[in-house]
N, C-alpha and C positions, 0 to 999 in steps of 0.2 A: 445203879446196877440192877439188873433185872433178877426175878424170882431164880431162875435156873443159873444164872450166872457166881450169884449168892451161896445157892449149893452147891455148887462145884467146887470154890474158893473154899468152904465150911468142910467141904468135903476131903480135899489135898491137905487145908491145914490140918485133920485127926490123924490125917495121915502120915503126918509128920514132913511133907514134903517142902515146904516152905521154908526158907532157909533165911536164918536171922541174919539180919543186915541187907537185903536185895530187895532193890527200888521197885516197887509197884508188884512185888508178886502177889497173882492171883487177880489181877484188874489189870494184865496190859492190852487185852482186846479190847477191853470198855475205854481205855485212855487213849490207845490209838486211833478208835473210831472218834472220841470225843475233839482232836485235836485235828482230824484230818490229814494228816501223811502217816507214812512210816517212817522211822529213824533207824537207817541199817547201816551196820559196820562193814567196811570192807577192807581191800588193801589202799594200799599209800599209791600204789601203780601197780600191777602186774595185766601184760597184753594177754589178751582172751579171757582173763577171769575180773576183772577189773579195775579198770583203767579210763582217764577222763582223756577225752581229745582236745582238741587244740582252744573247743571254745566252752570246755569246761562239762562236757556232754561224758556221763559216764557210759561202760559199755562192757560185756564181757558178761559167760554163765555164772556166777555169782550176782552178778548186778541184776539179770534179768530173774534170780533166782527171786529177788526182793523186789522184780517189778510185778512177776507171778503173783505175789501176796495182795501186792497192794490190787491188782486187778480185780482178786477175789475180794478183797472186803469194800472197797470204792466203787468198781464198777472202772477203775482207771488206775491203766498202768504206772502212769507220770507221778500218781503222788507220792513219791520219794524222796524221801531226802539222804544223803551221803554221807557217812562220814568214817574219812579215812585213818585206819588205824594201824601201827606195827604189831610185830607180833606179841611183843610184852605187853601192849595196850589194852590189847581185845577181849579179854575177860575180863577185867576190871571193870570195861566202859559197858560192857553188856550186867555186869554183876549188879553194877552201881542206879542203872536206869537210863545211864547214857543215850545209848542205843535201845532199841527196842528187839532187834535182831539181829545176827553175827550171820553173814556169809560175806566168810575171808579165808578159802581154802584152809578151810583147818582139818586139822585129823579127828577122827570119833577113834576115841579111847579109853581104854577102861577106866583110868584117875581121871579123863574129863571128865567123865557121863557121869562119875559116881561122887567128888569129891568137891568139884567148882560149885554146886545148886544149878546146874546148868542142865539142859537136854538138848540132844542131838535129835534133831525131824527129817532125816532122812540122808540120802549120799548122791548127790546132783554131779559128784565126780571121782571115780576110782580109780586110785594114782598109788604110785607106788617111785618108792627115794631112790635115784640114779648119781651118774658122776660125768662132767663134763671135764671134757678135757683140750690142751690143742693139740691141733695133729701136728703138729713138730714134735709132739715128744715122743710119737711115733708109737704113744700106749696102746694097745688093743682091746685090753680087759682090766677089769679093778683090781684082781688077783696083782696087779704090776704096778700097786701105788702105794708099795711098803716105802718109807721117808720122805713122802711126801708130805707138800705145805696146802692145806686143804680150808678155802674159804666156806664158811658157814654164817646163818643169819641165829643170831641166839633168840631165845624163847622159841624152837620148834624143836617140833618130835625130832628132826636130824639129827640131833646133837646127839640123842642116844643109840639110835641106829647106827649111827658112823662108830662110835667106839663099841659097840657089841662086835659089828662086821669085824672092826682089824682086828681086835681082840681073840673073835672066835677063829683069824686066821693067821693070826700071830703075824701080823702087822704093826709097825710102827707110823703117826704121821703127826703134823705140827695143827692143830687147829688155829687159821686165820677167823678171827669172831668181828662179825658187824650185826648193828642192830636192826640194818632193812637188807631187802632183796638187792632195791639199786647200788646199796653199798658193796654188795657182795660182786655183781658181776661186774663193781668196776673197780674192787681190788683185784678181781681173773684178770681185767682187761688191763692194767697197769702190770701186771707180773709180780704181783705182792705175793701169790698163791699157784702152782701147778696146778690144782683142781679145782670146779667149785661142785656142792654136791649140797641137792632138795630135790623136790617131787621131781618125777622126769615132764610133768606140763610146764613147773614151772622154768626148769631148763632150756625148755626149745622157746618159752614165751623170752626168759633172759637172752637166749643167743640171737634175736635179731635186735637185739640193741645194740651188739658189736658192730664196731665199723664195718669189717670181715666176716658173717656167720660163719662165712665156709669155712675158716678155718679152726672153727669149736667141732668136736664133734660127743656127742651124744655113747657114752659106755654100755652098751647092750645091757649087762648086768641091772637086777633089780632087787635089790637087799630088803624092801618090808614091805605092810599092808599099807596102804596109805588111803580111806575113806573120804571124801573132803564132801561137806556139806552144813549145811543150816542149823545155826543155834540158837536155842534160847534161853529163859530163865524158869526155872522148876515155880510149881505153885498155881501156873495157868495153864488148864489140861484143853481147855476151847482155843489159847491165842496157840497152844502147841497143836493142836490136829489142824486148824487154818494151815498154819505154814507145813506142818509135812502133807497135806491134800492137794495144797497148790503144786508140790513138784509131782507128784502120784499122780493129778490131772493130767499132767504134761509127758508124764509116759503114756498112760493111758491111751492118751488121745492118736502117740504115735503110733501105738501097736492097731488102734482101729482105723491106722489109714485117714485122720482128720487132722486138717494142715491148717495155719492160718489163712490159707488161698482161698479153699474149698469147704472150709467149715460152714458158710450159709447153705451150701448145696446138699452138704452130709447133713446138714439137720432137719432136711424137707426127706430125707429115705426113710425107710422103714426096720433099719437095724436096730433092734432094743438097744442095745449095749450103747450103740452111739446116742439115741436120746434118754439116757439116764444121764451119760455123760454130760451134756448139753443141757439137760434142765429139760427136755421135752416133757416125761412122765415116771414117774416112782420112787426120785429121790430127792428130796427134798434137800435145799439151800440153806434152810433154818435148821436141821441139824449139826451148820457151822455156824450159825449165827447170820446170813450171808443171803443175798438171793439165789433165787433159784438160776438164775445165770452166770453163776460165780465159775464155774468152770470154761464155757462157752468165753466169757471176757479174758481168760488167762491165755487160750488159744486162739483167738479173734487177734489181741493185742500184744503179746508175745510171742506165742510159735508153741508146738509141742516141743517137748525135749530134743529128737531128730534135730529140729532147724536151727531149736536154741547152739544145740552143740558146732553143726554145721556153722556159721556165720562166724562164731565167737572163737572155736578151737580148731574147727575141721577143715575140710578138703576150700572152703569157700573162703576163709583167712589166711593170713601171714603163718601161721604157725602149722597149719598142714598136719594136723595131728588126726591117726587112725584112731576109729572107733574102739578097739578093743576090746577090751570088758565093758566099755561103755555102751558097746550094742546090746539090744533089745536081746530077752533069752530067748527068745526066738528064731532069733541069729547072729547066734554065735559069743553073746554077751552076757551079762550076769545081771544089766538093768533089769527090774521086774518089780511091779505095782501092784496091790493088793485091788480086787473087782471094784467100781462105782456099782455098788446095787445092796 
């Protein structure tokens, strides 16, 4: 471990940061570079955030979120490794040393952030808990699912959201509990449950797996905050600014117009902003431990955040989902990255 790596580990632990019992805190940059991949946790299946195809090939913004990283400190996106986990899993295997990183749509909450040893690096997607329903029952709004039998995936924020909402609107309903997504929308699809109800991405991602989409439809209403992005383990302040740099890269890069198409070409102009970004001149790669092309490799070999979104969730995928908050605050959205400079 190197001089400055030492101090920063020396540093977290006075601070009390370091949490008894969790695997390699404070040296999981040094162990991931020592060993050559990343080990990142994701879901068991979910389409657009991560999901393996047919010949074992993963895919979706959380997968690419961990391809980001590894671009940054490899020089190559590929070096990843997968592993999928449900949602009772996922702190455990990240707490434990399992995993090296958590991006599996999870929520950033005030008992995660403060009470797992865990840190949230950032929010690669802003979602918020909906209700799906079929259009046979002719529902229009959630206001109109008092007794109803309502399938849920246990260990998520839903659980508590679902009973605040009927609660605060003197509703009654049945929770149906599974322990994965798949199991959920295929107690909806057997008629175990009237409703199912999680993130609204993950809803349009679960309705094309129905035989029938059309006939699920998607409840306008939107009951909570829902944050989803990248976690890790408290203790390593260097492997934590790595991974929230690499998605900040990838905004960045969107708002200054550099794509993975045209990224050689934006790096021969004369825009500062764009060659800080890029490694050209002023900011140095070793202030994340990284070269000076760590940013350039994440956008060369992944996509800024735009195309990340486009391909995996947006207008260019099966799920067809609008930018919303997830556009740039420039237009129209609440994405926004602190300067490269």
């Amino acid at each position: 471990m190197s001089l400055k790596r030492m101090s920063l580990v020396a540093a977290t632990a006075l601070a009390g940061l370091v949490v008894t019992g969790t695997a390699n805190a404070g040296a999981t940059f040094d162990a991931v570079k020592k060993k050559g991949f990343l080990q990142c946790g994701v879901t068991t299946g979910l389409p657009g955030f991560s999901a393996p195809d047919e010949k074992g090939n993963w895919t979706g913004i959380d997968v690419d979120t961990c391809r980001a990283v590894a671009a940054a400190l490899f020089g190559d996106a590929q070096k990843v490794k997968f592993t999928p986990l449900n949602a009772k899993e996922r702190f455990t295997a990240l707490q434990s040393g399992e995993i090296d990183m958590l991006s599996r749509n999870t929520t950033w909450t005030y008992t995660r952030d403060t009470s797992l040893g865990l840190n949230f690096a950032g929010v690669n997607y802003y979602d918020g808990q909906g209700f799906m329903v079929s259009k046979k029952l002719g529902v229009k709004s959630a206001k109109e699912l008092s007794g109803a039998a309502i399938c849920i995936q246990a260990g998520t924020t839903t659980e508590l959201n679902l009973a605040d909402y009927f609660r605060a609107n003197k509703m009654e309903y049945t929770a149906i509990t599974y322990d994965t997504s798949e199991e959920t929308i295929k107690g909806f699809e057997a008629g175990r449950c009237d409703v199912l109800t999680s993130d609204q991405s993950q809803l349009y991602a679960l309705r094309i797996k129905l035989p029938k989409p059309d006939d699920a439809v998607v409840l306008p209403e939107v009951i909570s905050k829902e944050p989803l992005g990248p976690v890790v383990r408290q203790g390593d302040d260097e492997w934590f600014n790595l991974v929230r740099w690499s998605l900040y890269a990838q905004l960045n890069a969107e708002e200054l117009g550099v794509t993975s198409k045209n990224i050689d070409e934006m790096a021969k102009g004369t825009d500062p902003n764009v060659k800080r970004l890029l490694g050209g001149e002023g900011v140095a790669g070793s202030f994340l431990g990284v070269d000076d092309k760590w940013a350039y490799n994440i956008v060369k070999q992944v996509g800024n955040y735009g195309e990340m979104f486009e391909r995996n969730v947006g207008q260019s995928s099966p799920l067809k989902i609008s930018r919303g908050l997830n556009a740039l605050w420039s237009k129209g959205g609440i994405q926004y990255a602190p300067p490269v400079r």
